[in-house]
MDTraj code that builds the backbone (N, CA, C; nanometers):
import mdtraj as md
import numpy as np

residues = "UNK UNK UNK UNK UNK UNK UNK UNK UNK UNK UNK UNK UNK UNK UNK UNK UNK UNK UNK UNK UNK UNK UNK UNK UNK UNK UNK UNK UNK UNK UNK UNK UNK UNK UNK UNK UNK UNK UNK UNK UNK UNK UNK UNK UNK UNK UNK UNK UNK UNK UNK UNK UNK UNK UNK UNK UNK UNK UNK UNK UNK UNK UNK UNK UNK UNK UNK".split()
xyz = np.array([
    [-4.6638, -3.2707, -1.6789],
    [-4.5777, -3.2509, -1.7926],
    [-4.5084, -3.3842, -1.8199],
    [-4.4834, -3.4054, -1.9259],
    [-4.4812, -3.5800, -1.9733],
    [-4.3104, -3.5234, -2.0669],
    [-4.2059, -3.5862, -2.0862],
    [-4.0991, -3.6012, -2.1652],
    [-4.0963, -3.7136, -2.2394],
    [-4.1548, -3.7069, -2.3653],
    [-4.2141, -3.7946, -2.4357],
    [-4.1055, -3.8340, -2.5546],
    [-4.0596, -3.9429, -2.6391],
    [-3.9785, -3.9375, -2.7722],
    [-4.0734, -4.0420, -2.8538],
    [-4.0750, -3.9925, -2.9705],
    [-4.1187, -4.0712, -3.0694],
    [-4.0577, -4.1766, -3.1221],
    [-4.1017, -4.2954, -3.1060],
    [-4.0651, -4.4153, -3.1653],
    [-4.1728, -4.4766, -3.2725],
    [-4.2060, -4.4197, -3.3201],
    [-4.3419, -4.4340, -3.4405],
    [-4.2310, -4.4841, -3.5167],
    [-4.2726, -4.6354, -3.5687],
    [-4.2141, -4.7232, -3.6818],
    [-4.1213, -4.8154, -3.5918],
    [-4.0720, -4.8434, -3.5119],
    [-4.0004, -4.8836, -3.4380],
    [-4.0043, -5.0147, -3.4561],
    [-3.9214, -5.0971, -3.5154],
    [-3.9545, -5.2357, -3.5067],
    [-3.9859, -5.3115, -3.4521],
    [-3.9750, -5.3087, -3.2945],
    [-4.0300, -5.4042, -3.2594],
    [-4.1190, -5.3734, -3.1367],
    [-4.1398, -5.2196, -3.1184],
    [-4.2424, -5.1841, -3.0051],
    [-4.3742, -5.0831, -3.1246],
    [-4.3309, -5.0502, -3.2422],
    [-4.4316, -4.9817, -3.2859],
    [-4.4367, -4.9753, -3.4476],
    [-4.4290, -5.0883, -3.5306],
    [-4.3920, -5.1013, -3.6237],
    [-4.4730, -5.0788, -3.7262],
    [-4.5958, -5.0377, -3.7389],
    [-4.7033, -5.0334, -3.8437],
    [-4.8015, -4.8948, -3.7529],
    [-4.7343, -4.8064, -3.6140],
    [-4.8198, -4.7404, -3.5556],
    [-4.7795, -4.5932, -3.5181],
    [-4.8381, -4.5140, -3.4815],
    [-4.7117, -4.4195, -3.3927],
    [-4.7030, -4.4401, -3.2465],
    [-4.6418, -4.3956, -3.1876],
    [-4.6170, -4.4222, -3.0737],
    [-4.5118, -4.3620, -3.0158],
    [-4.5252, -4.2992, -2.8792],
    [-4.4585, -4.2059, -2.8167],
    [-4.4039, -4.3130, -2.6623],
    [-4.2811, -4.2976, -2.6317],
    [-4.2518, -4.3480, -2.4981],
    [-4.1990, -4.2394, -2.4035],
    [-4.2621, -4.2304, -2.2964],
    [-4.1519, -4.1602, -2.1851],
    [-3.9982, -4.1424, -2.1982],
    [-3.9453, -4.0657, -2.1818],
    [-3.7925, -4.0648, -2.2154],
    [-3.7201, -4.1556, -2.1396],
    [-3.7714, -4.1586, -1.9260],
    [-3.6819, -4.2586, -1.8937],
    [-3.8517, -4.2370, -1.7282],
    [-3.8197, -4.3139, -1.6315],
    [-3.8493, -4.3222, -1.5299],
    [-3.8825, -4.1737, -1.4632],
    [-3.8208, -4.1123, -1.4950],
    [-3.8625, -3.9261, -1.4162],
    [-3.8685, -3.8424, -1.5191],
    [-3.9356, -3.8928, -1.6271],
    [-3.9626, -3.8008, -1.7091],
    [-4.1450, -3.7625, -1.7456],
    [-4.2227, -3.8019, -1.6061],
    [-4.3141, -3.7008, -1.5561],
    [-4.3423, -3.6083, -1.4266],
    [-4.3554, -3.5034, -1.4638],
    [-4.3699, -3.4109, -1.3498],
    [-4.5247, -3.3445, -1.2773],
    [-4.5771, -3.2991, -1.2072],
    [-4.6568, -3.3016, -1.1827],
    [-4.6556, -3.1098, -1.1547],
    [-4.7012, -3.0618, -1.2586],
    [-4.6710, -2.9100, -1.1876],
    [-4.8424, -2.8609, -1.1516],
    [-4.7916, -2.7303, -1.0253],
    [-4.8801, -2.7097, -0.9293],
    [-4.8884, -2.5612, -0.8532],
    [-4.9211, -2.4856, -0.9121],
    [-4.8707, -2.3455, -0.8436],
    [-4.6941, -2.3250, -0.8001],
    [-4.6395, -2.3451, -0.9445],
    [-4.4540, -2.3297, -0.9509],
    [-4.4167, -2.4076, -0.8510],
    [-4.4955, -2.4728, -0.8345],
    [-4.4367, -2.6507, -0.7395],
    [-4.3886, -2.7406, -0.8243],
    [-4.2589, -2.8522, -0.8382],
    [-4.2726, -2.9496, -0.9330],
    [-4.2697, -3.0365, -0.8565],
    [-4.3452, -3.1676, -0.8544],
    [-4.3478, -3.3327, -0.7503],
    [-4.3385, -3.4459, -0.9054],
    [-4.1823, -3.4935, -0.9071],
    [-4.1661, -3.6152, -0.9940],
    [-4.2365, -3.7379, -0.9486],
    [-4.2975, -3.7627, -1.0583],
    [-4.3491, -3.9285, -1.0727],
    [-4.2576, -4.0035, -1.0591],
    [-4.2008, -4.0305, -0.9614],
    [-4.1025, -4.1564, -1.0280],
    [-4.0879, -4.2231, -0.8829],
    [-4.0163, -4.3502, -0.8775],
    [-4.0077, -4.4193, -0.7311],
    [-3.9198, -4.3642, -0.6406],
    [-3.9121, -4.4151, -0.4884],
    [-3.8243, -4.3557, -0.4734],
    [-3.6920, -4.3463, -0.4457],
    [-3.6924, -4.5021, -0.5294],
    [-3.5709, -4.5539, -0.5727],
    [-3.4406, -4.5110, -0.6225],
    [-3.5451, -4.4569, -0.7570],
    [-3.4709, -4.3780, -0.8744],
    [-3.4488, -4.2451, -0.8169],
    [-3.5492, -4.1652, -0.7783],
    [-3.5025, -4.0062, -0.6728],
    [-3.3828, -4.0072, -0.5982],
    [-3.3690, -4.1235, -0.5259],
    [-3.2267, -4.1715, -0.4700],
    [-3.1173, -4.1317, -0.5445],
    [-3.1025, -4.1086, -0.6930],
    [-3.0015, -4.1388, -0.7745],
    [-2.9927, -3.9539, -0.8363],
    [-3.0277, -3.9118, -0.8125],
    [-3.0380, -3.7688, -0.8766],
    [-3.1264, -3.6940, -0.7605],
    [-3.0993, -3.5583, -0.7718],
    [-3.1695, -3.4206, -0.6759],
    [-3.2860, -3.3880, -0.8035],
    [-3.4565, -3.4329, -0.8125],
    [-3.5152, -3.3570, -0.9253],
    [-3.5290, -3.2164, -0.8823],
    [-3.5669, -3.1350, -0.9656],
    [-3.6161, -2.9846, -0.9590],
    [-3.7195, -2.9988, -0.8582],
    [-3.7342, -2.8981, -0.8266],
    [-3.8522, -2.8931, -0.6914],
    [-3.9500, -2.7485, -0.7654],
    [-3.9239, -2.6595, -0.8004],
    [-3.9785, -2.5765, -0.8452],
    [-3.9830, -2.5676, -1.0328],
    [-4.0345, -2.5097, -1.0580],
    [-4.0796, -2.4175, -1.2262],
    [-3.9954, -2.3934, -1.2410],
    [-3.9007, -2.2765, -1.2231],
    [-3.7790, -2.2318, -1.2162],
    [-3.6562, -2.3252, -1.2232],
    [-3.6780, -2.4271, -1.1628],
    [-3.5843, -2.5355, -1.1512],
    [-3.5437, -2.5898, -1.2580],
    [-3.7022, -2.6476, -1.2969],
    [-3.7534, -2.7284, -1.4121],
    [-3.6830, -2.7135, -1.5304],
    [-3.7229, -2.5567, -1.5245],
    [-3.7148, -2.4744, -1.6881],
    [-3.5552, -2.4736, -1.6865],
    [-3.4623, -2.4405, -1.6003],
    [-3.3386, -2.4202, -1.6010],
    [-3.2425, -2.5414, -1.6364],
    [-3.3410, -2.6493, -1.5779],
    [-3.2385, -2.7992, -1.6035],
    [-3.2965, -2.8327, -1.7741],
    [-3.4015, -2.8132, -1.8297],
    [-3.4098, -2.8020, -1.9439],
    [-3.3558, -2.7299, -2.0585],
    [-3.3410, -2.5831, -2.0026],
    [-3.2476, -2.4883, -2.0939],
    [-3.1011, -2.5410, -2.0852],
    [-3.0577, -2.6107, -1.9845],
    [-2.9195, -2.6984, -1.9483],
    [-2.9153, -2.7676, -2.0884],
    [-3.0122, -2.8788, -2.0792],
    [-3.0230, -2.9901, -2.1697],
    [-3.0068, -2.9615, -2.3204],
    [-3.0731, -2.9028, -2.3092],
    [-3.1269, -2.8218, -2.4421],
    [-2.9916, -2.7313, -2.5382],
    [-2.8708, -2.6593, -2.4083],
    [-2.7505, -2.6384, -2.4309],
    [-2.7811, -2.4486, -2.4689],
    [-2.8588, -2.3843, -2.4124],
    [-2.9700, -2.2840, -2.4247],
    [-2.8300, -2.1650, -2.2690],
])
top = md.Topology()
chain = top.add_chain()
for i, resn in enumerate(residues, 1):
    res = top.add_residue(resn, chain, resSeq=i)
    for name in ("N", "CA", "C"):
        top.add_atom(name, md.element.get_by_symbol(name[0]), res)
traj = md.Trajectory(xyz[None], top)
């Protein structure tokens, strides 16, 4: 699962194209039988607890979302 934003027209990364960027560093997930494993280093994991489950996932999104 990818957290993608559109920057299509963007001056100076996508200016004549479309183009989608990742939202930030852990904004891919890898889901797996209601398992979630973040892409990200484990640098950045250092800095935040990600979701570990589906359930997790969906809940920190309905958070976001203000749901």
């Amino acid at each position: 699962m990818l957290f993608l934003k559109d920057i299509s027209g963007d001056e100076v990364h996508a200016k004549d194209r479309t183009l989608y960027r990742i939202i930030n560093p852990a904004g891919r997930y890898d889901l797996e039988s209601g398992s979630v494993a973040i892409q990200a280093d484990s640098e950045l994991l250092g800095m935040f607890s990600p979701p570990t489950t589906l359930e997790a996932l969906e809940a920190q999104i309905e958070r976001s979302l203000g749901r």
